[in-house]
Every structure is written in structure tokens, then in C-alpha cells.
C-alpha positions in Angstrom: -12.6 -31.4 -19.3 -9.7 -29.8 -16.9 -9.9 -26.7 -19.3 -14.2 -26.6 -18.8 -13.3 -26.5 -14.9 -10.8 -23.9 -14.6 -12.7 -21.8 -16.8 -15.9 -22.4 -14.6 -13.6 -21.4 -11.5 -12.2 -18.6 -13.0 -16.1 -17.4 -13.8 -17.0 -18.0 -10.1 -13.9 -16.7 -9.0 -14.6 -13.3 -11.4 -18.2 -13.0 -9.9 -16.8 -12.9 -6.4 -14.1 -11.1 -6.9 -16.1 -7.8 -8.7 -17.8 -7.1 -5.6 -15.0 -7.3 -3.4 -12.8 -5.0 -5.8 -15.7 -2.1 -5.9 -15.9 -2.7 -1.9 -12.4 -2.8 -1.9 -11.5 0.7 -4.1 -14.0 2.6 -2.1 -11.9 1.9 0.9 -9.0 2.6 -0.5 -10.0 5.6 -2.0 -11.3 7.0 0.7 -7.8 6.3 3.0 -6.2 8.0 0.3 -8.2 11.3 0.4 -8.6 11.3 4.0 -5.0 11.0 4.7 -4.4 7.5 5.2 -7.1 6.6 7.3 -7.3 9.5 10.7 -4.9 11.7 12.3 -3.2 10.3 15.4 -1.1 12.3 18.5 2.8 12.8 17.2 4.8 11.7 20.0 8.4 10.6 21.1 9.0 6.8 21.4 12.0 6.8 22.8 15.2 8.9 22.1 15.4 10.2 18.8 12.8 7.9 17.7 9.1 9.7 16.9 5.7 8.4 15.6 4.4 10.7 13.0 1.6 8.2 11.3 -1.6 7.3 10.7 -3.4 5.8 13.4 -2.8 2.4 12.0 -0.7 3.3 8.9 3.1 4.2 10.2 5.3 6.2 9.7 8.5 6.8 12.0 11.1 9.8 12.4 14.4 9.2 13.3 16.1 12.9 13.9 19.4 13.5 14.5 22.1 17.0 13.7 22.8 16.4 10.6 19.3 15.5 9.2 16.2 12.7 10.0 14.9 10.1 8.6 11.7 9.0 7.5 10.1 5.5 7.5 7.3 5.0 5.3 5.2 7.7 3.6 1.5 6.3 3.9 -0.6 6.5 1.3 -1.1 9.2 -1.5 -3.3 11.6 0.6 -1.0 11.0 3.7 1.7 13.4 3.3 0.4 16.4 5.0 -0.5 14.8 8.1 2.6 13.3 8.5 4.5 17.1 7.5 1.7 18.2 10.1 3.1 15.5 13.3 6.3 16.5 12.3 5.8 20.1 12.4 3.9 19.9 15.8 6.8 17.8 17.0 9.1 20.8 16.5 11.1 19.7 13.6 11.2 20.3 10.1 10.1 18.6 7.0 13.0 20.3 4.9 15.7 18.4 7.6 14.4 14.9 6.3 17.6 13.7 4.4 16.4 9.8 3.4 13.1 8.4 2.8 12.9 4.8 3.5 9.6 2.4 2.8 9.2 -1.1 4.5 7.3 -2.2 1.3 6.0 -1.0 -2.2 2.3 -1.1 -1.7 -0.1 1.3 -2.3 -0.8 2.3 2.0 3.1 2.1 2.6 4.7 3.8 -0.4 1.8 6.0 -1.9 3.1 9.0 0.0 6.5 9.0 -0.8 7.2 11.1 -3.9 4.9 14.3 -2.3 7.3 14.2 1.2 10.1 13.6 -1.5 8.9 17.0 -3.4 8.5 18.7 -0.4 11.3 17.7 1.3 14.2 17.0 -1.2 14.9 14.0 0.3 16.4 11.1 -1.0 14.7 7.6 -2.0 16.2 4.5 -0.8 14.2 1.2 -2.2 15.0 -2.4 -2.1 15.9 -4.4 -5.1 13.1 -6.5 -4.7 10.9 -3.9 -4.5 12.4 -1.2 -7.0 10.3 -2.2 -10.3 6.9 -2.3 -8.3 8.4 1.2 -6.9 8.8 2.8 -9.8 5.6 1.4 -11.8 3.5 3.0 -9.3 2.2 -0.4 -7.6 1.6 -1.8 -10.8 2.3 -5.8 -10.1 1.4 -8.8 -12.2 1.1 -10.8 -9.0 -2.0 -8.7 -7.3 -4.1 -10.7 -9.3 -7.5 -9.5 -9.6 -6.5 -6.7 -7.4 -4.6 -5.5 -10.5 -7.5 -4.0 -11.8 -7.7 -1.4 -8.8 -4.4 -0.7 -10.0 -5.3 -0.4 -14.2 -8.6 1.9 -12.7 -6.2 4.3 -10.8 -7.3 3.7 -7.7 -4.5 1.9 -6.5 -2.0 3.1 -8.4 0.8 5.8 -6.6 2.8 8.6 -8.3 5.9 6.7 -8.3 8.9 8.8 -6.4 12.4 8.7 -7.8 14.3 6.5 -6.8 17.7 7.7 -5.7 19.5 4.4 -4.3 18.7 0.5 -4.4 20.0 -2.0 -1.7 20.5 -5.1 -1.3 20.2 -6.5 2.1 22.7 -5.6 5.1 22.8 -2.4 3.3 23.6 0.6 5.9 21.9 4.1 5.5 23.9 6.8 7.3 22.6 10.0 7.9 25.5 11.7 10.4 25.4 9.6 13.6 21.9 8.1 12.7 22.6 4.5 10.8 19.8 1.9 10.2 20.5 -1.9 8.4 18.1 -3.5 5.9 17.1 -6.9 6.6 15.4 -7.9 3.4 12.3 -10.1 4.8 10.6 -11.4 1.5 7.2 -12.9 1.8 4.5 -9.9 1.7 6.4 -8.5 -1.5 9.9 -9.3 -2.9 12.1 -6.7 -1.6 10.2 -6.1 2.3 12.5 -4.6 4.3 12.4 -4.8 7.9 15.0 -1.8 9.7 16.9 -1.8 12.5 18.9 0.7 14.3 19.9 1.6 17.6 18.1 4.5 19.8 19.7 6.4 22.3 17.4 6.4 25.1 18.8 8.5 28.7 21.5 5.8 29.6 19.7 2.7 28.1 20.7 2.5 23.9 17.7 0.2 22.8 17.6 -1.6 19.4 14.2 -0.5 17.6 13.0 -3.0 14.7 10.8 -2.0 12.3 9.0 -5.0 11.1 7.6 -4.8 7.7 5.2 -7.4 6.9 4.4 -10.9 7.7 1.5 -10.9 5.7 1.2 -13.2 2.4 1.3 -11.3 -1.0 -2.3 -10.2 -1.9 -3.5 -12.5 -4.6 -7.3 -13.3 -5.8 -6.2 -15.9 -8.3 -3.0 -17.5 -6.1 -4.6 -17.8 -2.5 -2.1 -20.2 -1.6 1.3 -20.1 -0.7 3.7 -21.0 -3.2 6.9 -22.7 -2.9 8.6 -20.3 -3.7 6.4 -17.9 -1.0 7.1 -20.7 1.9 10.5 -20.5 1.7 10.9 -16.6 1.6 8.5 -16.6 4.7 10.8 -19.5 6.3 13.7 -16.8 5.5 12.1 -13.8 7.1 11.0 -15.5 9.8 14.6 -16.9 11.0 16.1 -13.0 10.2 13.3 -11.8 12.5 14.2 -14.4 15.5 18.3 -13.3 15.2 17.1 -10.1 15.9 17.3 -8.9 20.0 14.8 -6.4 19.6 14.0 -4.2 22.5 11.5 -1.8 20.8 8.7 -3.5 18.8 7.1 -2.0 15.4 5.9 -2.1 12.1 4.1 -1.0 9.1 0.5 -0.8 10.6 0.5 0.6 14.1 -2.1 -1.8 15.3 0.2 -4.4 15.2 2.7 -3.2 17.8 0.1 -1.6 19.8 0.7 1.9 19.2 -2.3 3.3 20.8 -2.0 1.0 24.4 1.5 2.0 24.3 0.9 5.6 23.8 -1.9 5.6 27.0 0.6 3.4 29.0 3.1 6.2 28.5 1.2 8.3 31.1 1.3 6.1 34.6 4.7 4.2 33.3 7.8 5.4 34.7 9.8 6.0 31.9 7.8 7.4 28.9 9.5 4.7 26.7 9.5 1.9 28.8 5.9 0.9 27.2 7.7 0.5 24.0 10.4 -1.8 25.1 8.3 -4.9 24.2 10.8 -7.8 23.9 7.7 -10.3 24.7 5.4 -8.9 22.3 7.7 -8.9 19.3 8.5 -12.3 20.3 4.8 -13.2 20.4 4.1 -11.3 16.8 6.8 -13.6 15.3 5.2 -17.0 16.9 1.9 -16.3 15.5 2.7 -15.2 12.0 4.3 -18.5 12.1 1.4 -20.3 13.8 -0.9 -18.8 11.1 1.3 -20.0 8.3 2.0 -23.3 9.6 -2.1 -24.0 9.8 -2.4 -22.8 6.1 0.1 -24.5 4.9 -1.4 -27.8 6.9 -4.9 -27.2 5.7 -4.1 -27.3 2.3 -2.2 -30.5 2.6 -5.4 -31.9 3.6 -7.4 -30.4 1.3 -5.4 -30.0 -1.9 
């Protein structure tokens, strides 16, 4: 009888999920060939630190004498607006020493081995991240979402990987040095950076969150044990952090574009960015969010 219901689940669940994965591969398709969804302005944050993404996929330039660094490399169709913000910011894609990724997934790490390519650069992945890395997004724990992945639509060209980390790792480029804080939860091996940015006479920390998202899964909607405690781990790392400048892997999330318009009539073209509140805030709400889910399924097991 348990058998007959899962089966009739897994039938409802298939008839639900079809639709959504055709709606689903449109969009991402289309990302992809439209560069990761639309162009936005390049500009400085603050220092040495640059936005050259997406307008809600990010990426983020960290320059310095003796080469940059880049965060995140968008997804597959990406790369030449990102070699196009940082071109118009005056610098040069060849200079870009390190790639780094805050997680393996398709709109994060799909750009990666073309600015590689072009640049010469060198890959830096997390452990936890390395095998869906180099398997091109191909994950036994998308789910149904796997089948995006077996079609090609979500599937990357998978960069070479140059170095794995662990957490605490440091990445020196010259002067420029960022620390991994592995923040599990939306994949294995999420990695959320920080470094320091030399801003006038202020040095600022910048953290660059990755994800506090739950893994995408069709088949496993809810949290796992396993999933709670990795988010219960990220979410104390975050809170030890004192950052002053706010981000992460979709721009929407830190308020890129109010920031960018608040740069005109602030002060201090940076001071928009020091957010100390809202990174606060984002924190207490992923947690908020979790905290209901996880309460809502106690009730309703």
C-alpha cells in the first residue's frame, strides 16, 4: 500500500514537474544566450572593489599591481559582458590572475572556463563544490531539475580546475588577499569571501555572501538533517563576520541598483555600500524563513 502511494506521488509529482522544467529551460536558456540576464553600468564600489555583472547575476573585480581578481563568472553566455565592464572600467581581462565562484551552479559558474580561456587565469573551487565543478553542474541532488542538466540546457563547459580549498583558505594575488568561509546549505562547498578594501583612509571589510538559499530539489523539498545543520553552520560564520560592505551572488539581494543611484547625492561614492544594517537584516531573515519551514513541517509532517 506505502509502495501504491509513493508511486502515485511520484506520478503527480512528474506531471507537475514537466511543465515547470520546459518553463524552467526556456528561462534559462534564454539568460544564457542573452548574457546572463541584461547588461548593467560597471562601476567602482569602493577602493579597488568593482561591479562588473549582470544586473542581478554578480560578478566582482578586485584589481590590484600585480593582477585582479574575479568573483563569479555568470552563466555560459555571460562572459563577454563581464570582459566588456571590465574593459570600459579601464582594465584588462588578460590582468585577471584567479577566478573565484561563490557556488557551482549553472548562473554562478557557467561563465567560468570562457573568462578562464580568455584570460589564463587560474581556477580556485571549493572541495565541496569541486565534483559538481568539474561535471559541468551535473548533480544527483537537483532532482527533477537533473533533467535540464541530461538535455544540456543546464549543463556548463566545466573550467579547469587549478586549486581546491578547504575553508580559511587564503588567495593572494600580490597585496590583494581574500579568505574562504565555506557556508554549506545552497550547495556543499558555498563559499562566501571576504577581504579587506582600501577605501581613501577608511579600509572596509567587503563580504561576499554566497547563498542562503536551500539546495534546489523537486523530489526533496524539505530540509534535511543534514541541510539544517549546514544552514545552522553558515549562518553562525555569517554573524562572526563585521562586515562593512554588503554583497552576494545575485545583485538584487544587496541592492545593487539603489546603491548605485544612491551613489550620486551621497557624500562618499561608497558610503551607499557600507551597509552594516542590511547585511545584518539579510542574515535575520534567511533565518526567519528557515525557522518557519522548518516549523511548518513539524506541524504538518
Amino acid at each position: 500500500m506505502r509502495g501504491f502511494i509513493r508511486r502515485r506521488w511520484l506520478l503527480v509529482l512528474l506531471g507537475v514537474a514537466t511543465p515547470l522544467v520546459v518553463f524552467l529551460s526556456i528561462k534559462w536558456r534564454d539568460a544564457s544566450i542573452h548574457g546572463g540576464q541584461k547588461p548593467a553600468e560597471p562601476f567602482r564600489i569602493a577602493g579597488n572593489l568593482y561591479y562588473v555583472g549582470a544586473n542581478d547575476v554578480a560578478s566582482f573585480l578586485i584589481t590590484g599591481p600585480e593582477g585582479h581578481v574575479l568573483i563569479d563568472g555568470g552563466y555560459p553566455g555571460t562572459p563577454p559582458l563581464i570582459m566588456a565592464s571590465i574593459a570600459k572600467l579601464g582594465f584588462d581581462i588578460h590582468d585577471v590572475k584567479v577566478l573565484l565562484n561563490s557556488h557551482a551552479h549553472y548562473d554562478h559558474a557557467g561563465g567560468l572556463a570562457e573568462l578562464q580561456k580568455v584570460s589564463g587565469a587560474e581556477v580556485w573551487v571549493s572541495e565541496g563544490d569541486s565534483g559538481l565543478m568539474a561535471s559541468g553542474g551535473d548533480n544527483p541532488d537537483l532532482g527533477v531539475l537533473r533533467l535540464l542538466v541530461w538535455s544540456g540546457l543546464a549543463r556548463y563547459p566545466a573550467p579547469r580546475i587549478d586549486h581546491v580549498f578547504r575553508d580559511g583558505a587564503k588567495v593572494r594575488v600580490g597585496p590583494t588577499e581574500l579568505t574562504a568561509h565555506i557556508t554549506p546549505g545552497h550547495t556543499p562547498g558555498c563559499a562566501t569571501w571576504s577581504f579587506p578594501v582600501r577605501d581613501g583612509d577608511r579600509e572596509l571589510l567587503a563580504v561576499d555572501v554566497c547563498s542562503l538559499g536551500e539546495p534546489v530539489s523537486l523530489f526533496e523539498p524539505r530540509p534535511s538533517a543534514k541541510v539544517q545543520a549546514e544552514f545552522e553552520h553558515s549562518i553562525g560564520v555569517l554573524r562572526s563576520l563585521p562586515a562593512d560592505i554588503f554583497l552576494t551572488a545575485h545583485a538584487r539581494e544587496f541592492g545593487r541598483y539603489r546603491k548605485f543611484v544612491a551613489r550620486d547625492t551621497a557624500r562618499d561614492p561608497a558610503d551607499p555600500f557600507i551597509d552594516r544594517e542590511g547585511y545584518r537584516a539579510y542574515i535575520d531573515s534567511a533565518e526567519v524563513r528557515f525557522r518557519r519551514q522548518l516549523a511548518s513541517e513539524k506541524k504538518h509532517p
